[in-house]
Structure formats: structure tokens, C-alpha cells
C-alpha positions in Angstrom: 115.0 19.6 -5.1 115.1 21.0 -8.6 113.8 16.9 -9.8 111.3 17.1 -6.9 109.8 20.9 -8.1 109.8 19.2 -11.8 107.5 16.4 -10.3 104.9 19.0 -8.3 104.5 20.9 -11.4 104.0 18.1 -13.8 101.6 16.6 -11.1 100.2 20.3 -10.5 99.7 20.8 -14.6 97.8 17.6 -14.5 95.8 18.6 -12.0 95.1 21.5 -13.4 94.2 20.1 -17.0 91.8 17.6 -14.9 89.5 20.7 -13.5 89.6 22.2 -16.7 88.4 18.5 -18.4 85.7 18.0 -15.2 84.8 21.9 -16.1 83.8 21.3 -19.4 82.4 18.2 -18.7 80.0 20.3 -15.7 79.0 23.0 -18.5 78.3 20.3 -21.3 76.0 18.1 -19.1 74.4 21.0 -17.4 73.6 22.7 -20.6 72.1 19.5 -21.2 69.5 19.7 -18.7 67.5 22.7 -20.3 66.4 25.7 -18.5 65.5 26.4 -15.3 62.8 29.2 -13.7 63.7 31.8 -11.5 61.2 33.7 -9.5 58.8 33.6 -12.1 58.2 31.1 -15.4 59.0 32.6 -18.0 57.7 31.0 -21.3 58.1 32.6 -24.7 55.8 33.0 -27.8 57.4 32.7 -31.6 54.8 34.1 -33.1 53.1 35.5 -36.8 52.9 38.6 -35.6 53.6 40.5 -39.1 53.7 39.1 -42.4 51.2 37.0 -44.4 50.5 34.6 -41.5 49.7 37.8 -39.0 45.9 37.3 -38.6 46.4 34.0 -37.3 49.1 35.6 -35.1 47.3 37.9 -33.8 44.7 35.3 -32.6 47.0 33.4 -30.9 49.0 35.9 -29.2 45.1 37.1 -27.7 44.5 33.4 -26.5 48.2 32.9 -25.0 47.6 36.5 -23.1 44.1 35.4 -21.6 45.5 31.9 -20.4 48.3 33.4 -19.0 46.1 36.5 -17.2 43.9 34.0 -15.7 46.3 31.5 -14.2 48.6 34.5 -12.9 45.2 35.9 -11.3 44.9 32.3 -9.5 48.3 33.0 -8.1 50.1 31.2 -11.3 51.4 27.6 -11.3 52.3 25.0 -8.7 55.3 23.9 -8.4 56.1 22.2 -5.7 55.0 23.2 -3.1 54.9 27.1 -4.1 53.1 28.9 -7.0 54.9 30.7 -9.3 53.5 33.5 -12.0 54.1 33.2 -15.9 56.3 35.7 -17.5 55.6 35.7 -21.3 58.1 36.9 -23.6 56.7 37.8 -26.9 58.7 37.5 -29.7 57.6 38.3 -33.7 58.6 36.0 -36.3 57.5 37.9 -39.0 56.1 34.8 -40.8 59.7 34.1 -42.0 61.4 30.7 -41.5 64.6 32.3 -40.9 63.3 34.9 -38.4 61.4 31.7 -36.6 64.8 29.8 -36.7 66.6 33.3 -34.9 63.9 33.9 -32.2 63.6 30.7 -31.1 67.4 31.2 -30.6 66.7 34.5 -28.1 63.8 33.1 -26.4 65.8 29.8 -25.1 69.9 31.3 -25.3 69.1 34.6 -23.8 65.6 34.5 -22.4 65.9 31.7 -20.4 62.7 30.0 -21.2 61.5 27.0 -20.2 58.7 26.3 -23.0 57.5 27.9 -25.9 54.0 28.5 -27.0 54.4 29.2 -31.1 54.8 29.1 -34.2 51.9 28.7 -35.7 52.7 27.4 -39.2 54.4 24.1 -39.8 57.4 26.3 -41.8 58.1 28.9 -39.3 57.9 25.3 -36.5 60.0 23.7 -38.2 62.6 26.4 -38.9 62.8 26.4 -34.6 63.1 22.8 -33.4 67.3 22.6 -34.1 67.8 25.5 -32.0 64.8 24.3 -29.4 66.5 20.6 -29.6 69.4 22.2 -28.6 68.6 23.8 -25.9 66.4 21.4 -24.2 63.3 23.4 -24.6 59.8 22.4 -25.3 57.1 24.0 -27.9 53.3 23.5 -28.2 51.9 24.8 -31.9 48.8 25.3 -31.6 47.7 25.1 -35.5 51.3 23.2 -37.0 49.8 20.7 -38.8 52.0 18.9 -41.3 51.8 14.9 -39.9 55.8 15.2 -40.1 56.2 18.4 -38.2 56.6 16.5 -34.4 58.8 14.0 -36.3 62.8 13.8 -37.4 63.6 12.4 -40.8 64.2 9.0 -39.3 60.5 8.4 -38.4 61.8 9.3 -34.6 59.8 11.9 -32.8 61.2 15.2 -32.1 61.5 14.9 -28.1 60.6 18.6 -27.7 58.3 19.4 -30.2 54.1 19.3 -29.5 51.3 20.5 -31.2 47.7 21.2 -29.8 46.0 20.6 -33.2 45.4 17.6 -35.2 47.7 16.7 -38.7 46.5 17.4 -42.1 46.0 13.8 -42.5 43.0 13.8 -40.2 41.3 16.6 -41.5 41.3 15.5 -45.4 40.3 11.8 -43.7 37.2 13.8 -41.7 36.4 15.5 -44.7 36.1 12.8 -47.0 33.8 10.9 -44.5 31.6 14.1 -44.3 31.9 14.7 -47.5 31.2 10.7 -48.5 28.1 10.3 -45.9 26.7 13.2 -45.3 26.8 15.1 -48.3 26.5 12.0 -50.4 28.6 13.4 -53.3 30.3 11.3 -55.8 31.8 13.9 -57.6 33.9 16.2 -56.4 36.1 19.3 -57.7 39.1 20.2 -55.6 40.7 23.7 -55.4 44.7 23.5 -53.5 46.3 26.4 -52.1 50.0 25.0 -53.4 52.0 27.7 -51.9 52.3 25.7 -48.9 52.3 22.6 -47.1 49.1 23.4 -45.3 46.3 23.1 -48.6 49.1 20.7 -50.3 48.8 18.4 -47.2 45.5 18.1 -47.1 44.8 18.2 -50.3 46.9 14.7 -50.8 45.2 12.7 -47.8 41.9 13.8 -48.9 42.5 12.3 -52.5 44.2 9.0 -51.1 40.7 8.8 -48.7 38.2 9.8 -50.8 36.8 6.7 -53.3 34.8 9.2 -55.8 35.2 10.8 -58.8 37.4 13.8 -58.8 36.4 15.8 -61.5 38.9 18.7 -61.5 41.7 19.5 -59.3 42.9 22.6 -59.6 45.8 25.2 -57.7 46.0 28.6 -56.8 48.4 31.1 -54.6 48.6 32.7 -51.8 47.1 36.1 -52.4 45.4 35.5 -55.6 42.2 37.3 -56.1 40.4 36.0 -59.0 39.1 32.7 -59.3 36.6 33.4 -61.9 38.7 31.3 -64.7 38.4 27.9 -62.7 35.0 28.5 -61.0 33.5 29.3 -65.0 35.3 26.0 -65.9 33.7 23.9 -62.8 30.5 25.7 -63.8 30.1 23.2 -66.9 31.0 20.6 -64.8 28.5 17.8 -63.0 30.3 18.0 -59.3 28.2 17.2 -55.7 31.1 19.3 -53.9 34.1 21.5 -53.7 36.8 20.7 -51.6 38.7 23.5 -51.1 41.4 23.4 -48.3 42.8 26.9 -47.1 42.8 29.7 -45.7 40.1 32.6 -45.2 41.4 35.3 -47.1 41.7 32.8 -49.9 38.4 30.5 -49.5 36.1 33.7 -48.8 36.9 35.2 -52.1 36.4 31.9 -53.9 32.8 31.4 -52.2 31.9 34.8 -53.3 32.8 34.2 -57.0 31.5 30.4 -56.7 28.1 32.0 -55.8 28.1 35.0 -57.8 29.0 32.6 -60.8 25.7 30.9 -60.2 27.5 27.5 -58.2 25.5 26.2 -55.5 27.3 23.0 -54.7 29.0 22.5 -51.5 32.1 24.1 -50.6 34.1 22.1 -47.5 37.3 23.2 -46.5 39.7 23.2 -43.3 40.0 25.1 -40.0 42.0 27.4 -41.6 38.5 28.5 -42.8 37.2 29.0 -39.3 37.4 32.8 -39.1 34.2 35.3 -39.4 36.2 37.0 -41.6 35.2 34.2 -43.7 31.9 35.6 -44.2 32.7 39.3 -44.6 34.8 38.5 -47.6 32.4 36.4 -49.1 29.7 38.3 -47.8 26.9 36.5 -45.8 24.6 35.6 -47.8 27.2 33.9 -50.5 28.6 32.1 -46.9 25.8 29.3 -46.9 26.6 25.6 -47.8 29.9 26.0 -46.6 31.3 23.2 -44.4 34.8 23.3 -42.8 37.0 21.1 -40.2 37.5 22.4 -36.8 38.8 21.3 -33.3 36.9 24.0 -31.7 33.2 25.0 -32.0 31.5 28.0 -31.3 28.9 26.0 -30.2 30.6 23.8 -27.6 30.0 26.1 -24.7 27.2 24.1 -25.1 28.8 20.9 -23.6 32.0 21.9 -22.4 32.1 23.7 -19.3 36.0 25.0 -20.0 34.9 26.1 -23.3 32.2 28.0 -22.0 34.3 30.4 -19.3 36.7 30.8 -22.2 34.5 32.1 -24.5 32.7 34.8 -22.0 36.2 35.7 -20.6 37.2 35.7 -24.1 34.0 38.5 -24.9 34.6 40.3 -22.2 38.0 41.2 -23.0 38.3 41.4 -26.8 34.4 42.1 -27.7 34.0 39.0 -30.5 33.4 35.5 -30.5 36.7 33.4 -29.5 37.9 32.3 -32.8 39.3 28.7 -33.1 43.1 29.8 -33.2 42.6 32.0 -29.8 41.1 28.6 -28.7 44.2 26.2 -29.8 47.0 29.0 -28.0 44.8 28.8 -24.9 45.1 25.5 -24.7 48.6 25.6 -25.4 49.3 27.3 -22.2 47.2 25.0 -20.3 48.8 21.6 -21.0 52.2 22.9 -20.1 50.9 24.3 -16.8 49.5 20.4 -17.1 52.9 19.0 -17.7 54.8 21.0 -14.7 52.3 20.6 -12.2 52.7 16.8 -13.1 56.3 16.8 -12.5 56.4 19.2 -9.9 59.0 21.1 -12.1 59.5 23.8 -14.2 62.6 22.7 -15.8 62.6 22.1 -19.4 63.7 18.9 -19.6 61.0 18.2 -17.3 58.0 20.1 -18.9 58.4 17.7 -22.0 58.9 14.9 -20.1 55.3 15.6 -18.9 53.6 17.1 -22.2 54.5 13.5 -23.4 52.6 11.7 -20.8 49.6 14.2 -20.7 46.5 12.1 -21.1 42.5 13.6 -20.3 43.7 17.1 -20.7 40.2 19.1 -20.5 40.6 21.7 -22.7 38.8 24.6 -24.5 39.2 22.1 -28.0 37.9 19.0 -25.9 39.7 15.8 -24.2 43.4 15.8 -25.4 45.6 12.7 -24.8 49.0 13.3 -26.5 50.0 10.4 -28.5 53.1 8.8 -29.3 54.3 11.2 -32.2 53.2 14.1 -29.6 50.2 14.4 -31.6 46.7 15.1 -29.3 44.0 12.5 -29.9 41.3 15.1 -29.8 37.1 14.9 -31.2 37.0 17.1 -34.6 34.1 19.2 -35.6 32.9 20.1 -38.7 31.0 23.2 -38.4 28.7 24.4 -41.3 27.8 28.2 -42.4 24.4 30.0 -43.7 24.4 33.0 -44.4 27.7 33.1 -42.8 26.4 32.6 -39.2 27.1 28.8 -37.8 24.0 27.3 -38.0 25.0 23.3 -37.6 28.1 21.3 -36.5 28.4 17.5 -37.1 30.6 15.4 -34.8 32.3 12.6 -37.7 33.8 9.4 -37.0 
């Protein structure tokens, strides 16, 4: 007896060790298949909503929370064969990279999300995807963009990481052709926000594009508020243009100075330019002969049926013209809603399964077909300014 209860427990302790092995094995392969909605979708938003990256924020957080208003309204997103309302859980990065990192932690851990629209900056992004890899979760930035941002070190793409906007790589290539063929200049002065990636970025594909003559190439910092030193210096100098890749609060103080400093030359910059705060820091009537990349045009209402609701609804609720960032983080929300009604799931695994394969999205920023990298293959815009008012935009190829 005693031999035969020796048996049953050695055969009942490797039982037991078993379960506990087939256990461990359940939780590590279902933690594996991201997260699941419950009554509702809940998708998050790691946003700017302080710091020195706020503004942009701000914009987004307005264009997420008017997607998100209308598609509830409609009775939210099929699934299946039911709808099901967003839940947005809004989170503040603060504009740090190790704040980005935490909340992205929260929103997939203890939120439960199943995508994330956010952050904006290529930094604060990339502080998130470990934790988002992790997790199986997806996240759609709508104005990332570094070209490396959706990729890992290796060159492989980052399976959950998107972006609604175009790289840096683009832009400086679309401004050099502008700058090349329509403004015809053959000398050109550049000004570089170098405290971060953003005016770095496109700084560098711009010189490896353009084939002129770059005069001067000068830096500057974030928050710097004279420029009078390096505009005196360009004064004395023969240029056709001034690239100048950055962002409003920068670029609107240099256009003031350039003008009041008696420079007339072109100024072209990015879409971190396309603000009307623009013009009230550099005042309107300085704000003319200023040129800028965008994937969204005031003016596309014009063409764009999508764009044209958005803008009204966008009106009607805030009382201004829908800046280009509200534009992006609308769109944001839209191709995920894309994505699950294409797989006819709201898991996370699946929502990224489907961002990959989105192709003809019709957005507010045009025709979005995601590429490979989990770029969008989108038109660009460059709109240009007089007397800080849009007055032209030019479609470049």
C-alpha cells in the first residue's frame, strides 16, 4: 500500500506540475494575442497635452474627439455583426519621452486598449512602441515623422507601429522640387531647428535632394527668439530662398525679423508651419512669400468631399479653421475604424493586421494606401501665405 500511495503521489505531483506548465503556457500565448473589447472599444490617446509640444497636442486631442463624436453618433463601429461605441481614454504625456514610455504602459496594461491614437512626435513615439510591442497593441501618429520611426534597428518594420503622415524624407524631397521648379532658385540659405529630429531630418534629405548652391546653413533652438544675428548675415548674401524647416512658434519669429530686416526672398518650410498662429507671430503682412509642406489643405474642401464635412463640423464645434494636425488625428481614428471593420474584429492583434493592409482609405488628408514600412502613400501639398491668409497651393510631383 504504502509503495502504491508513493506511486499516486509521484504520478499526482506530476500531474500537478503539468497544469501549472499548460497554465503558464495558457497565460503566455493568450497575453500574446493583445487586447480584446468589451462592451465598448476603448482606444487610448498618448498625447502632448503639456509641455513644449502642447499646441500640437491640443490639436490633435480636438480632431481625435470630433472623429470619435461622430462615429459614436452613427451608432460607433461594426464589428461583426453589431456596432459598438468608442471609449477614448485620454492620457497626457507631457512632451517627455519617459512619460510617453509610462502611459503607453497604462493605456494597454491597465486600460485595456485595443489601439492608440498618439504621440505626436517621433521622440515621445518612439519612447512607446517597447511597451506597445509588448502588449500587442497598435498606434497611428498622426505627425511622427522621422523615416525610421515605423522601423526596428534591423531595417524590420515595427508590426504595431503606423503613422498617418508622411517621413521627413518626403517633405525635404517636395520641397526641393518646389523649391528647384517653381521658385527657380539656385541659391539657397538654410535655417535647422537642431534640437530635434524633426528640422534635423529634414534638413538632411533636403540637402542630399537639392543640386544648388547652399549658401549658408545655419542652427537654432527650440525657443530661441532672436534671429537677427543670422538673418543680418544672410542679408549680405545673394540667396533665391530660405529653407527653414520647423515649427510655428520658431518660423513665425524668423519671418518677422527676415522681413523687418528688409529680406524678401522666399521663406519654405514644413507642416510644422501650417498653423495661423504662424501669421500672428509674424504678423500678416510680414506672412507673404512663405511656402510650407502640408498633407492637408485648407483649401481641399474644395475637391474632397470628406474634407469638406470635417472642416464645417470642425467650425461648428471649435469656431476656427481645422488646422492640419486636427486633420492628421481625425484621420487617425478613421483608418482603425477601417482596419476592424476589415477584419470584423476589434482585437489588437487584429486591428494591425488590418492597418497593414489598408489601401484607398478616403480621408480628410486624401487617398491613403499604407505601405510596406506602415508608411501612407498620400498626395502632399504645398500651401503658400500672403499676407498670412492661404492664397495658393501647388500639388508637386
Amino acid at each position: 500500500m504504502k509503495k502504491w500511495e508513493k506511486q499516486t503521489m509521484k504520478i499526482a505531483a506530476l500531474g500537478a506540475m503539468a497544469l501549472t506548465l499548460a497554465g503558464c503556457a495558457t497565460a503566455k500565448s493568450s497575453s500574446s494575442q493583445g487586447n480584446n473589447p468589451g462592451k465598448t472599444i476603448k482606444i487610448g490617446v498618448n498625447m502632448e497635452l503639456s509641455g513644449s509640444a502642447a499646441g500640437y497636442g491640443e490639436q490633435q486631442k480636438q480632431g481625435i474627439q470630433l472623429a470619435v463624436k461622430k462615429i459614436n453618433k452613427s451608432g460607433g463601429i461594426k464589428v461583426g455583426g453589431t456596432k459598438k461605441k468608442i471609449q477614448l481614454v485620454i492620457r497626457d504625456n507631457k512632451t517627455s519621452n519617459t512619460t510617453a514610455a509610462s502611459v503607453a504602459a497604462q493605456l494597454v496594461n491597465n486600460d485595456k486598449v485595443v489601439a492608440v491614437v498618439g504621440p505626436a512626435t517621433t521622440s515621445a513615439g518612439t519612447a512607446a512602441i517597447p511597451n506597445m510591442t509588448k502588449a500587442a497593441v497598435p498606434s497611428v501618429s498622426p505627425s511622427a515623422t522621422d523615416p525610421d520611426y515605423t522601423l526596428q534597428k534591423s531595417g524590420k518594420v515595427q508590426k504595431y507601429i503606423f503613422r498617418a503622415c508622411y517621413q521627413n524624407n518626403f517633405q525635404g524631397a517636395t520641397a526641393v522640387t518646389f523649391v528647384t521648379k517653381n521658385l527657380k532658385a539656385k541659391r539657397v540659405a538654410i535655417l535647422t531647428d537642431n534640437s530635434s529630429d524633426y528640422g534635423t531630418g529634414l534638413t538632411k534629405a533636403f540637402k542630399k535632394q537639392y543640386r544648388g548652391t547652399v549658401v549658408s546653413s545655419q542652427t537654432f533652438q527650440e525657443g530661441d527668439k532672436d534671429f537677427n544675428a543670422i538673418l543680418t548675415a544672410l542679408k549680405h548674401k545673394k540667396i533665391d530662398a530660405i529653407y527653414a524647416p520647423g515649427y510655428y512658434s520658431e518660423i513665425g519669429l524668423i519671418v518677422k525679423q527676415a522681413r523687418q530686416a528688409g529680406i524678401k526672398a522666399p521663406i519654405v518650410g514644413s507642416d510644422g508651419m501650417a498653423d495661423a498662429k504662424l501669421a500672428q507671430i509674424a504678423g500678416k503682412s510680414n506672412a507673404t512669400n512663405v511656402y510650407y509642406t502640408t498633407p492637408f489643405s485648407t483649401k481641399a474642401s474644395a475637391t474632397n468631399k470628406v474634407a469638406s464635412k470635417f472642416m464645417s463640423a470642425y467650425k461648428a464645434k471649435y469656431g476656427s479653421t481645422a488646422p492640419t494636425f486636427s486633420a492628421l488625428a481625425y484621420d487617425s481614428v478613421y483608418m482603425i475604424k477601417a482596419a476592424i471593420e476589415k477584419e470584423g474584429s476589434a482585437n489588437s492583434v487584429k486591428i494591425a493586421d488590418g492597418l497593414a493592409k489598408l489601401k484607398n482609405f478616403k480621408g480628410v488628408t486624401g487617398t491613403t494606401t499604407i505601405d510596406k514600412q506602415h508608411n501612407p502613400e498620400k498626395t502632399i501639398s504645398i500651401e503658400q501665405l500672403t499676407n498670412g491668409v492661404v492664397s495658393k497651393v501647388y500639388n508637386v510631383k
